[in-house]
N, C-alpha and C positions, 0 to 999 in steps of 0.2 A: 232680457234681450228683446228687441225688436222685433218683430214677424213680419214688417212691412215689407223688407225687406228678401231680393228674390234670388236666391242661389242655386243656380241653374248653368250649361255648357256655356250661356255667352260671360259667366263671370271669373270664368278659364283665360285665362294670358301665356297665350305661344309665344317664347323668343323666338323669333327664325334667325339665322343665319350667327353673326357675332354680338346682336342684341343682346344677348346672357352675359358675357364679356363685361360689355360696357355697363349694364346696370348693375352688376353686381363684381366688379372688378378685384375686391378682398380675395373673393371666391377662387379665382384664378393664378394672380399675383403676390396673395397676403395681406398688401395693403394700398392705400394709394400716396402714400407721402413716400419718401424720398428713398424708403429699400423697395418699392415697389417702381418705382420711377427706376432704379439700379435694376429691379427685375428685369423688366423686358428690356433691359440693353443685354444682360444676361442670356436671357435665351435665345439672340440672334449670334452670338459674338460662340456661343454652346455650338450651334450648328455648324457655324466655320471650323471649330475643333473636330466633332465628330468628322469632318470630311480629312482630316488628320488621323484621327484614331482608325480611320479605314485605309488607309493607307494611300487617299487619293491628291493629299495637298501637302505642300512645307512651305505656304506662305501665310500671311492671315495680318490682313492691315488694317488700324482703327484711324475713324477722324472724328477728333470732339471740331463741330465748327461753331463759328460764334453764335448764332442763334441756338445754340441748347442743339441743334440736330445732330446725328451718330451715322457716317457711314462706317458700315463693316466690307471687305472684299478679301474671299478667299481666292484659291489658285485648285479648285476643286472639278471635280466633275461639271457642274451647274449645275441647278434642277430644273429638271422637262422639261420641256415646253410643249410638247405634240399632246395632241386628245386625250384627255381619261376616259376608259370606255365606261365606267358607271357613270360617272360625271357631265358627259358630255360636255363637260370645258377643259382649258388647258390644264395642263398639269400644276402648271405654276401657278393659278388661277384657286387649283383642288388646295393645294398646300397652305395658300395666303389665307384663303375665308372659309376654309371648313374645319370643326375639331375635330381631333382623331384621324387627322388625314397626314400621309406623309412615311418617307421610307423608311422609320423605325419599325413600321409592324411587317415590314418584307423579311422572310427571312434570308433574303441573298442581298439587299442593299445594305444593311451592316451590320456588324458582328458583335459590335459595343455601341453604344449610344448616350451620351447624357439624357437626351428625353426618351419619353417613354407612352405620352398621354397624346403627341400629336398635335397638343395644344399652345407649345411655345409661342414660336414666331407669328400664330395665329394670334394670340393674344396680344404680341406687339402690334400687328397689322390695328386691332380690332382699337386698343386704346391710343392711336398716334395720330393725331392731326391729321399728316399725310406720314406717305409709305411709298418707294419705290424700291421694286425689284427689278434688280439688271441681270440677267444673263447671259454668258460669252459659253456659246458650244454650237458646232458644226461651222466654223469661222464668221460666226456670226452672232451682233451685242441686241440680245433679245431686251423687252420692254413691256412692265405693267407696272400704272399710277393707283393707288388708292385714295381714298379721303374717308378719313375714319373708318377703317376697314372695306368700306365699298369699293370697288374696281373702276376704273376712268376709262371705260369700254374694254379690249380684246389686248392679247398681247401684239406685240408691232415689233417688227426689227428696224430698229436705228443708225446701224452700220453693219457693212458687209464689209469681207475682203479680211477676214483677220485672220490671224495664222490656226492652222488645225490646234498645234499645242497651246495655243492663247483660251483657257479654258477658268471658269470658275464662276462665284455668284458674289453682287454686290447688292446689298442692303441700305437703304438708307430710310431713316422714317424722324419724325419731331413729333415729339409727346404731346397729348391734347392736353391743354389747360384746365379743358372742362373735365377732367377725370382727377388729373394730380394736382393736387394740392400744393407741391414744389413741381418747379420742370426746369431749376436750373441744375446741369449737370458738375459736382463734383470731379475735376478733372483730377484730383489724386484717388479716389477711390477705382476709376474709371484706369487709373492707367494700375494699381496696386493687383485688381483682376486678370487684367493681360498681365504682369508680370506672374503671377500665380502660375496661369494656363500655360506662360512659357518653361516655368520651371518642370511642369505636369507631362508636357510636349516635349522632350527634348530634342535636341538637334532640328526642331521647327521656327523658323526667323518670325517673330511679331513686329510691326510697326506699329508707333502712335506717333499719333499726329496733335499735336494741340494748338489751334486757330483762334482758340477763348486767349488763351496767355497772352499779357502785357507783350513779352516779344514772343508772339511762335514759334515752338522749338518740335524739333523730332526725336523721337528715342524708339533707341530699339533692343530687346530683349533674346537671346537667344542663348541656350545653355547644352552644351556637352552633354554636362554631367548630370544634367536633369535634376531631380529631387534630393539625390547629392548635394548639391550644390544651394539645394532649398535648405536643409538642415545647418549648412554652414551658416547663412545669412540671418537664419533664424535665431540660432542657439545667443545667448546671453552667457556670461562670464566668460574665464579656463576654461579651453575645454582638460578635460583629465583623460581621453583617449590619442591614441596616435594617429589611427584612422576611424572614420566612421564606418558602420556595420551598414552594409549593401545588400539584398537580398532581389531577384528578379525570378519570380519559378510561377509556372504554369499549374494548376492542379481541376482536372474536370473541367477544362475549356474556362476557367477564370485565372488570370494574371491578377499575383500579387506581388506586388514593390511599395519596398518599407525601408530607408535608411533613417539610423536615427546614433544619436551622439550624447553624451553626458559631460554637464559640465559643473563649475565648482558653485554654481547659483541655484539657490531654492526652486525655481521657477520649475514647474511642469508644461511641455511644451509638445502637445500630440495634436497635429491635426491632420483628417480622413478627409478621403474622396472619393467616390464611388464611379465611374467614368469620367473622369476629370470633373467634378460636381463636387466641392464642397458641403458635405453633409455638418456643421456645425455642431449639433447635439450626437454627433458620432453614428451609431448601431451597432451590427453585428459585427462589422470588421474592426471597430473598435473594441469591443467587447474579446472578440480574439485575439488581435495583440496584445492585450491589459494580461489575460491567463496568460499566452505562450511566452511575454516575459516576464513573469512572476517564477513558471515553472522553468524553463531554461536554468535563470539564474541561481537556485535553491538547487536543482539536477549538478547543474556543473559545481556551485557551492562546495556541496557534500561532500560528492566523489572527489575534490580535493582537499577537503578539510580546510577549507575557509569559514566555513558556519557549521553547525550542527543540528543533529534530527527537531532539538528542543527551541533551538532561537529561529527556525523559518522565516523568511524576509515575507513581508508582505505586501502587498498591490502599491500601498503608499512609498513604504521606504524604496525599491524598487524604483520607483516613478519620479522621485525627486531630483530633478536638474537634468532631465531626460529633454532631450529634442527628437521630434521625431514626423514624418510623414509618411501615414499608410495610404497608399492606393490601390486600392481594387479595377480593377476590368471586367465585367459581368455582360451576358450574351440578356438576361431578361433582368434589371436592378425593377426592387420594387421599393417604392420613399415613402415617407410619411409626407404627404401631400403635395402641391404639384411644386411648391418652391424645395423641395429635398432634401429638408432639413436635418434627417435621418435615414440610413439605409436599416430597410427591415427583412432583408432574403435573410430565411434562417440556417440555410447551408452553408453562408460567408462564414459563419465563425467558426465551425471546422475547418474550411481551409484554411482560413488565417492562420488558428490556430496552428495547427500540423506546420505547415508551409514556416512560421517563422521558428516556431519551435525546433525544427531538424536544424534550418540557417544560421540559427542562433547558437546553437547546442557545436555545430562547424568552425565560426568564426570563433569562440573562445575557445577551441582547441589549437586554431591557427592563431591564435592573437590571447596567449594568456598572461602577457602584460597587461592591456587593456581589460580581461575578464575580470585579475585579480582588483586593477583599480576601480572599478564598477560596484565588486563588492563591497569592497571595503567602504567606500564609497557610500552603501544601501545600509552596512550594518553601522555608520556614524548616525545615518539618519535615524535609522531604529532606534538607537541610543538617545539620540536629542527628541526623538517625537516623543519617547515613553520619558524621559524629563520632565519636557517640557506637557503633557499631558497631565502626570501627576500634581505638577506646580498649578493648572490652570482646576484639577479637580480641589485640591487644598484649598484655591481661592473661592469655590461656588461650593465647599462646604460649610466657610466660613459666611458665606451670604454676601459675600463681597459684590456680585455680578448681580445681587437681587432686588426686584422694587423696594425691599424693607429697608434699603441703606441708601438711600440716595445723598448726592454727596451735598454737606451743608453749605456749601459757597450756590447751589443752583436755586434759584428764583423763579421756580415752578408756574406754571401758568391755571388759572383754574377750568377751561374745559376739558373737558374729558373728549371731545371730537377731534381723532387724528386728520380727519382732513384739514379742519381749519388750525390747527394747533400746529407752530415750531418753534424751535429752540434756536439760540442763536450764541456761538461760542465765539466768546470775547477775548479780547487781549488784554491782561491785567484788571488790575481791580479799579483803578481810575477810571479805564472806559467803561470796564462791569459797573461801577455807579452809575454815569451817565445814564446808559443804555437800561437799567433798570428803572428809576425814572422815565425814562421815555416811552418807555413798552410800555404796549396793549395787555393788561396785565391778563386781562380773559385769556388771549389765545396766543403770548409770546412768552417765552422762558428764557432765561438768562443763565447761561455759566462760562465764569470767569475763569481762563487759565494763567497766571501768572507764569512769566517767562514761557523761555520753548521746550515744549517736549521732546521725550526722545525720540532718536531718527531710528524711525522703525526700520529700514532695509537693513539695517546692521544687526537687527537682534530678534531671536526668536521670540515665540507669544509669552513665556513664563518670565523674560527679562522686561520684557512689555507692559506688561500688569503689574511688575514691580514699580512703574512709575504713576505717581500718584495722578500727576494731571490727567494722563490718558486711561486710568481707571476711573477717575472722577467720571470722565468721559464715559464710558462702557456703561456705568452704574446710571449716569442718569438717561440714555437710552434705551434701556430694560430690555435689547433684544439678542442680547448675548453677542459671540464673540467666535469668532472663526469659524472650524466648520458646524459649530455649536447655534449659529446664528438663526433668529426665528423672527422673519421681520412682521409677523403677525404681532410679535409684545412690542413694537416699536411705539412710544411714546409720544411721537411725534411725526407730523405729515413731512416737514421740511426740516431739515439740519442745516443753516446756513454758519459759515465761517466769515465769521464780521472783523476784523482787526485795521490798525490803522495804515493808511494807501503809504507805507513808506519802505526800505528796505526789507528792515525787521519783519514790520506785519508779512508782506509777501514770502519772507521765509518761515515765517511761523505758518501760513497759507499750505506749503510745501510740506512742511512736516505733518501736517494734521492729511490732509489729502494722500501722502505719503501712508500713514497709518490705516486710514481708511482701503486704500488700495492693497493693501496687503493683506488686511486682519477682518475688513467689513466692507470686503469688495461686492457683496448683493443690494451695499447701499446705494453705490456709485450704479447699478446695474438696474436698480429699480426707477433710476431718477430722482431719490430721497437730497442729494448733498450742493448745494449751492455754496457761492462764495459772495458776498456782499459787496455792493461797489462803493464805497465812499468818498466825496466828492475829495479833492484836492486843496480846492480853491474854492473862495469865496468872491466875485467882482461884484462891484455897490454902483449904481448908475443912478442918482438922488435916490430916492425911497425901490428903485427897482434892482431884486438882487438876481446873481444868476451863477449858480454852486457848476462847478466844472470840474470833473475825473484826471483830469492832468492839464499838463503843459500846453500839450495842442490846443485842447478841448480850451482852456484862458485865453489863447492868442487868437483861436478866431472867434471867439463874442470879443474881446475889443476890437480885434477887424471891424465886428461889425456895427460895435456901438459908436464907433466914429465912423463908419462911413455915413449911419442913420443919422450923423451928426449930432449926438450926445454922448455927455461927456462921463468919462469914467473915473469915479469919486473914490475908490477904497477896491482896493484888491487885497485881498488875505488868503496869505498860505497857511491852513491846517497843520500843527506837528503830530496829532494824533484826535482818535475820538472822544478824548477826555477834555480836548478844549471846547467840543461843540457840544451846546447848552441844551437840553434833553430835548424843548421844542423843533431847535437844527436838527438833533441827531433822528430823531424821527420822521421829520419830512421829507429828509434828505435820503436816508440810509435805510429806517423800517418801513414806514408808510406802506403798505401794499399795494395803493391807488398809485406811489408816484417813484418808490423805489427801482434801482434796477440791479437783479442780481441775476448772476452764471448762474446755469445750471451743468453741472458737471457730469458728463457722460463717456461711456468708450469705445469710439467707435472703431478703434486699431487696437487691441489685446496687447498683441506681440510688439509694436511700435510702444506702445505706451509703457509696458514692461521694461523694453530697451531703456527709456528715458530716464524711468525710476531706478533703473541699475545704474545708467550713468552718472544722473548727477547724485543720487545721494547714496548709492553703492561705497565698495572698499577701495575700488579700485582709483588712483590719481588720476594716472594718465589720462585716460578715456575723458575725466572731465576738463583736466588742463587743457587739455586740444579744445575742449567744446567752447571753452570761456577763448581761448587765443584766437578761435575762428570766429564767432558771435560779436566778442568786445569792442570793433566799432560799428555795431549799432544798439549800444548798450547808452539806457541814457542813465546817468550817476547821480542819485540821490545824496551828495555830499554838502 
């Protein structure tokens, strides 16, 4: 080490004001790409609700406008505007640029709150290009400018004369470039939130506005039934009840409301909120409803003689084909950091607990149709888990799932570095030639599946592993297989799905991705599963070639090769990867400098679930309609 060097109070760096913010913005939001760009529209859009959950608003309007900016306006009180007496600025002034500041910590401005740190809409202020706050109170449209958090002098009234009940606050601000990494806004994400908040809200009217859209349109949310009405939309399959279970009860100053519905689809479907606040990773009120319906259901079981003391249902079987949304109301929530990703008060899961367990233990004595199909329901699941469990221990006793067996069609790469090293699953053995030749044999692997595998949504995991492809599968990934899954043995950096760009390949695409999603959903989750893009077409223009992904993508290079006034010598359509000569297959398809492949991620759960039930579910109908409604903008590989 150095000694030249002098560490002393001037090598001390004060942030003042929202400097912390801005240089360290993870810190505050998570991150600065595109959930954190979601953040701060998140925490101004929170603020309009809380003046909801206090009982002071029932409007709340969003505008995506085309430049990326988000006005929010509620119909609420407004905030301050007159002097803070510590502060000696306006109030509205205190809220925008200071953290920790703001009426969450009064204990008479509200009783519930989404935040809790004071540092939300500060945070937006501190990372947005600009930022104006408008507020409408004493009949008059108050005004403060920011620029990256900084104030654009004093607040200023803009207009007078407005009505006493003309009251509330408007937000508008545009994300700095210099912070985020993305700043263009997702306008289904953006409106998927407000739909959420309105289901959370009930009987409170949301507007969105979308000004980005090809044709601008308006949509508006607003629900009776509230979170009733969120389990309906939610749930996938049958349902197998008559009515959904409702619960609304108060216990030690926290509200808890919980409906939830079971239906004839595998899917587990529970999602928490802790003041309208999406907690993701769950907590304690999670944690309470998981017990108080495990016990419920085994309580009323018994005492009717639907199960017995020795077969207990448990937390899994139970949970299978459940929908369900718990919300909490809490006067102090305390999160796992400042995006609230988990609620951690440790007194929620007693009340949950109690609260749903009486509610629950009531509705199936008033409703023991629906109790009876519930259970019955939970003891088939129990039945096929301990099946299909057995079936998958018989296979990893026999070393079927282990590095010692890997399957002999795969063409193993020789590094041993999972970064650089993936595999790449083929469509038959014609292209598995090709593609074996052509590969990087250091750090690409090759396995060939002949024909299509089974379609996973139709069959549990012991029918699953009976099929050879998709165990060849399993075996040469090495990192096991449902909730057994351990992506630390995973064999390889990347899993890309290479098959030929024609009907076929794309449904064999479907089923493998289908598999995936079901059985080795932490691959899809970790970012591990791509899909290969292989070109289409081949166009020749003398010695100059130019490989093209479809139809569009041919028609405009000859646009353009005749408009540059040369001429086009040999156009070739591909019928699969077995006709392109390992050199083509490589430059085109693997090459890592010149290839282009999906990366496949999830960023809707429940939507994406919906999908995989509809199209490759049991159910027709649901997909006859999807094909009747789609089909003409379906283009026909015949």
């Amino acid at each position: 080490m150095s000694m030249s060097q002098t560490y002393n109070s001037s090598s001390i760096t004060v942030l003042k004001g929202l400097e912390a913010v801005r240089q360290r913005p993870a810190m505050y939001i998570g991150s600065n790409d595109e959930h954190g760009l979601n953040h701060i529209f998140y925490e101004v859009l929170d603020n309009a609700v809380d003046e909801v959950l206090a009982g002071y608003a029932n409007t709340i309007k969003v505008i995506l406008h085309r430049d990326d900016s988000i006005t929010v306006e509620d119909n609420g009180r407004g905030i301050p505007v007159d002097i803070h007496p510590d502060t000696g600025k306006s109030a509205l002034e205190t809220v925008m640029t200071m953290l920790h500041a703001g009426g969450k910590f009064s204990s008479g401005a509200y009783k519930v709150s989404g935040g809790l740190h004071g540092v939300g809409v500060t945070c937006t202020n501190a990372l947005s290009e600009r930022m104006r706050s408008q507020v409408k109170r004493d009949g008059k449209l108050y005004q403060l400018d920011f620029v990256r958090g900084t104030p654009q002098g004093d607040v200023k009234v803009v207009k007078s004369g407005l009505s006493k009940d003309d009251t509330g606050t408007i937000q508008w601000f545009k994300p700095d470039p210099k912070i985020f990494s993305v700043t263009e806004y997702n306008a289904r994400t953006i409106e998927k939130k407000i739909q959420d908040q309105a289901y959370l809200t009930s009987k409170t009217l949301f507007i969105f506005i979308n000004e980005k859209a090809e044709i601008p349109y308006i949509r508006t949310f607003y629900f009776e039934k509230g979170i009733r009405s969120y389990v309906n939309d939610l749930a996938i399959g049958k349902h197998i009840m008559e009515v959904p279970f409702y619960m609304n009860r108060t216990l030690n100053d926290v509200v808890v409301e919980t409906s939830l519905l079971y239906t004839d689809n595998s899917d587990e479907i529970i999602k928490t909120f802790a003041n309208n606040i999406l907690n993701p990773e769950g907590g304690t009120h999670l944690a309470g409803f998981k017990t108080a319906l495990t016990t419920a259901l085994n309580k009323y079981g018994i005492e009717q003689n639907l199960i017995d003391e020795k077969s207990k249902l448990s937390g899994e079987d139970v949970r299978e084909g459940i929908t369900a949304i718990v919300s909490v109301k809490l006067p102090h929530p305390q999160f796992e950091g400042q995006t609230k990703i988990k609620l951690n008060n440790p007194e929620i899961k007693g009340i949950v607990q109690k609260t749903v367990t009486d509610a629950l233990l009531e509705f199936f004595a008033e409703n023991p149709k629906d109790a009876k199909a519930i259970i019955q329901r939970a003891v088939l699941s129990q039945k096929a888990r301990n099946a299909a469990k057995a079936a998958r221990n018989a296979i990893l006793r026999k070393g079927a799932l282990t590095f010692t067996s890997l399957p002999g069609k795969l063409a193993d790469c020789s590094s041993k570095d999972k970064a650089k090293s993936e595999i790449f699953i083929v469509e038959g053995d014609s292209a598995g030639g090709s593609a074996k030749q052509a590969r990087n044999r250091a750090t690409q692997a090759i396995l060939p599946l002949s024909g299509k595998p089974i379609n996973s949504e139709k069959h549990r995991l012991d029918r699953v592993l009976e099929n050879d492809k998709l165990n060849d599968l399993v075996k040469a990934l090495g990192c096991g297989i449902s909730d057994q899954i351990d992506l630390s043995k995973l064999r390889y950096g990347k899993v890309i799905i290479m098959t030929d760009a024609d009907v076929d390949g794309l449904h064999i695409v479907t089923l493998t991705l289908t598999f995936f999603y079901r059985f080795m959903r932490k691959l899809i989750e970790d970012g591990r599963v791509y899909v290969a893009q292989p070109p289409l077409f081949k166009v020749e223009s003398g010695k100059d070639k130019y490989w093209c992904l479809n139809e569009e993508e041919k028609e405009r290079v000859i646009a353009k090769l005749t408009q540059d006034g040369k001429k086009v010598t040999n156009v070739q359509r591909f019928k699969g990867l077995g006709e392109m000569n390992p050199e083509q297959l490589y430059n085109t398809t693997m090459d890592p400098e010149k290839r282009v492949i999906k990366k496949i991620d999830i960023k809707e759960a429940e939507e994406a679930s919906k999908v995989f039930d509809m199209l490759m579910g049991p159910e027709v109908p649901p997909r006859r309609h999807f094909i009747m409604q789609y089909a003409k903008f379906a283009t026909l590989d015949v």
